[in-house]
C-alpha positions as a Markdown table, in Angstrom:
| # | Residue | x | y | z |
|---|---|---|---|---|
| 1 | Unk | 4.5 | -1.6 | 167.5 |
| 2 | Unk | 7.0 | -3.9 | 166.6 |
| 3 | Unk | 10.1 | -3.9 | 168.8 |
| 4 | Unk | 13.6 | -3.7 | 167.0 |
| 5 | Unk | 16.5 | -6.1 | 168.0 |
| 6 | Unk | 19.6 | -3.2 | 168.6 |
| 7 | Unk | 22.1 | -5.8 | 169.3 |
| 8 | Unk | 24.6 | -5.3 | 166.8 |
| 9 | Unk | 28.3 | -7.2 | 166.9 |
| 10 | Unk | 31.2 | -5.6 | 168.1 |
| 11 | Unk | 34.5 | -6.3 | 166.5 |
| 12 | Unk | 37.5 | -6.5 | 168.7 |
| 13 | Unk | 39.6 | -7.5 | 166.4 |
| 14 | Unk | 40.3 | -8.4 | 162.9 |
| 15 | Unk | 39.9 | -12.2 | 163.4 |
| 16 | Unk | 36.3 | -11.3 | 165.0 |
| 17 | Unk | 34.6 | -11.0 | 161.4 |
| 18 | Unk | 33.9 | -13.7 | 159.4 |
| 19 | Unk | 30.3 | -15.1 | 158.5 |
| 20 | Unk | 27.8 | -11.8 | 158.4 |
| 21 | Unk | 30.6 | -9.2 | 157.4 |
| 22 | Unk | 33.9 | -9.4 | 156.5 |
| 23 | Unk | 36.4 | -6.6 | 157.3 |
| 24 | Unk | 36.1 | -4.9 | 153.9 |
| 25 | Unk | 32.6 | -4.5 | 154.2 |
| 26 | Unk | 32.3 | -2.8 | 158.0 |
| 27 | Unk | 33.1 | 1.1 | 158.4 |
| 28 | Unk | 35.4 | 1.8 | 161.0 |
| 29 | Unk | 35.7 | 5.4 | 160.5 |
| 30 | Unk | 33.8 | 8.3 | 158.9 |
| 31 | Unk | 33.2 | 12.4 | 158.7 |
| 32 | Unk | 30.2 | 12.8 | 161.1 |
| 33 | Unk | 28.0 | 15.9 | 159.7 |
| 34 | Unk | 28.5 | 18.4 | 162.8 |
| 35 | Unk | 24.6 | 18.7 | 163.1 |
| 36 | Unk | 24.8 | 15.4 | 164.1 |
| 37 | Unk | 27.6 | 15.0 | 166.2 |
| 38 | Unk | 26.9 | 14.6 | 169.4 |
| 39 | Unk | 29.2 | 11.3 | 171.2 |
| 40 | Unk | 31.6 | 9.5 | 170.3 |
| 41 | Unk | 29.6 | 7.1 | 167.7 |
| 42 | Unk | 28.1 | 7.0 | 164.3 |
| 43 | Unk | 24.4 | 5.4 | 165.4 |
| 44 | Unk | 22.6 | 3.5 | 162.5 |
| 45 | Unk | 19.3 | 2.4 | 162.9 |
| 46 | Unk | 18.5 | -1.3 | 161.5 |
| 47 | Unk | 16.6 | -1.7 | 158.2 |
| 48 | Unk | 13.7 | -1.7 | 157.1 |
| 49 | Unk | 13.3 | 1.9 | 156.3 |
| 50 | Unk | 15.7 | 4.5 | 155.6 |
| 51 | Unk | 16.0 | 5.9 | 159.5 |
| 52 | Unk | 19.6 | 6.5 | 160.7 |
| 53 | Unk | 20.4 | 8.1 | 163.9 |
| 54 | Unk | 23.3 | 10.3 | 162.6 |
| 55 | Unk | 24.3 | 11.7 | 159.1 |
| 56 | Unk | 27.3 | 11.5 | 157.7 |
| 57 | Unk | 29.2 | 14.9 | 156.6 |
| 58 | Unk | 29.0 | 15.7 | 153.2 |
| 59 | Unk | 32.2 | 17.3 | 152.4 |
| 60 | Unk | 33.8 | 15.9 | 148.7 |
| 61 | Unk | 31.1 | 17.0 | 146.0 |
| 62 | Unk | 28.2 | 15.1 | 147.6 |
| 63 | Unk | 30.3 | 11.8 | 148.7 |
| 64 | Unk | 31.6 | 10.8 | 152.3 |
| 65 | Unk | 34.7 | 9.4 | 152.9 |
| 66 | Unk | 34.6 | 6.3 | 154.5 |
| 67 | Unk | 37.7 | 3.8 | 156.1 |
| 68 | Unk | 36.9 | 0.1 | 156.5 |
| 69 | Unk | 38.5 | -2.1 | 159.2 |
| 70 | Unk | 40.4 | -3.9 | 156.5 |
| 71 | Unk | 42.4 | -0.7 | 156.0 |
| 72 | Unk | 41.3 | 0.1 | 152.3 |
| 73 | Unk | 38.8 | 3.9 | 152.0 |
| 74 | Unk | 36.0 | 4.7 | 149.8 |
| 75 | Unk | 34.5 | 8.1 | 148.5 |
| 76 | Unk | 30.7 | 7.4 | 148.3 |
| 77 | Unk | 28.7 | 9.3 | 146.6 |
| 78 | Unk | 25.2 | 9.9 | 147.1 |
| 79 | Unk | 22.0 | 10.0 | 145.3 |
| 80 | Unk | 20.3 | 12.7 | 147.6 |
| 81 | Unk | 19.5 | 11.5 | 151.0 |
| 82 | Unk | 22.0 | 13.2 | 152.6 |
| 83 | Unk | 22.4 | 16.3 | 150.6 |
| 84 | Unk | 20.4 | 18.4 | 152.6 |
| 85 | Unk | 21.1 | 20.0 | 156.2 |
| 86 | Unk | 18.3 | 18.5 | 157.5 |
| 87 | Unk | 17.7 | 15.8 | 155.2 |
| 88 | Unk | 14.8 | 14.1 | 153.5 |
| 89 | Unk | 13.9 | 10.8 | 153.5 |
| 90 | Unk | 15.9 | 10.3 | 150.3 |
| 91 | Unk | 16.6 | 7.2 | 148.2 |
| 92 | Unk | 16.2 | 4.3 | 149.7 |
| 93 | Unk | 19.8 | 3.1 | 148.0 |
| 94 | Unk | 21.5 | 5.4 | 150.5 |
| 95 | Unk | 20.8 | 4.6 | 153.3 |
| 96 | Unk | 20.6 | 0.7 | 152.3 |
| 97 | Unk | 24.3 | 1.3 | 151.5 |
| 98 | Unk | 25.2 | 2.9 | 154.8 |
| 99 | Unk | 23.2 | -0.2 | 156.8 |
| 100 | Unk | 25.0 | -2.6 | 154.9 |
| 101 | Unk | 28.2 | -1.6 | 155.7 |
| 102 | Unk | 28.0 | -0.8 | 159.6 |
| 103 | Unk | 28.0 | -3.9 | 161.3 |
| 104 | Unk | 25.8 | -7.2 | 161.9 |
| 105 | Unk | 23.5 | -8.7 | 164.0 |
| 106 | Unk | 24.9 | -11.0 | 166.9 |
C-alpha cells in the first residue's frame, strides 16, 4: 500500500498564500456535523478518492456554510454525499469540492 504525503501548509497569515491557493479559495471556518466532532479541527483526507476524516454539518436545506480566509462565505450545496447521518460514498463532486478548498501541499 501506497503511503500518503499528510503534509499540508499552514497559513499564518494572509501574505502566506500565494502560488497553490489563494485566500478565497482556503476554508477557514465551517459547521462540523456533531457526529464528527471530536477536536478542534476539520480533518480532510487528500485525493484520490472521496475519503474525508470529518463531515461537515448539514444545517441550510442540504448546503454548509463555509468562511474563507479572505473574509467572503459560501452556502454550498450538496449533491448527496453528505446528506446522510452516516454517509455514503456519495458523488465524487463533493468531496472534490471540499479537497479543493482546504489547503495545499507544502
Amino acid at each position: 500500500m501506497d503511503e500518503v504525503d499528510y503534509r499540508f501548509t499552514v497559513f499564518h497569515k494572509l501574505t502566506e498564500f500565494g502560488p497553490g491557493i489563494s485566500s478565497s479559495d482556503t476554508i477557514s471556518f465551517l459547521d462540523e456535523n456533531p457526529q464528527s466532532l471530536n477536536d478542534g479541527f476539520f480533518l480532510i483526507y487528500p485525493a484520490p478518492g472521496p475519503n474525508i476524516g470529518d463531515r461537515p454539518a448539514v444545517n441550510h436545506s442540504q448546503s454548509s456554510s463555509f468562511t474563507f480566509a479572505d473574509g467572503h462565505s459560501v452556502l454550498h450545496k450538496w449533491k448527496d454525499a453528505f446528506l446522510t447521518p452516516n454517509g455514503g460514498p456519495g458523488t465524487l463532486s463533493d468531496h472534490v469540492w471540499l479537497q479543493k478548498h482546504a489547503t495545499c501541499r507544502q
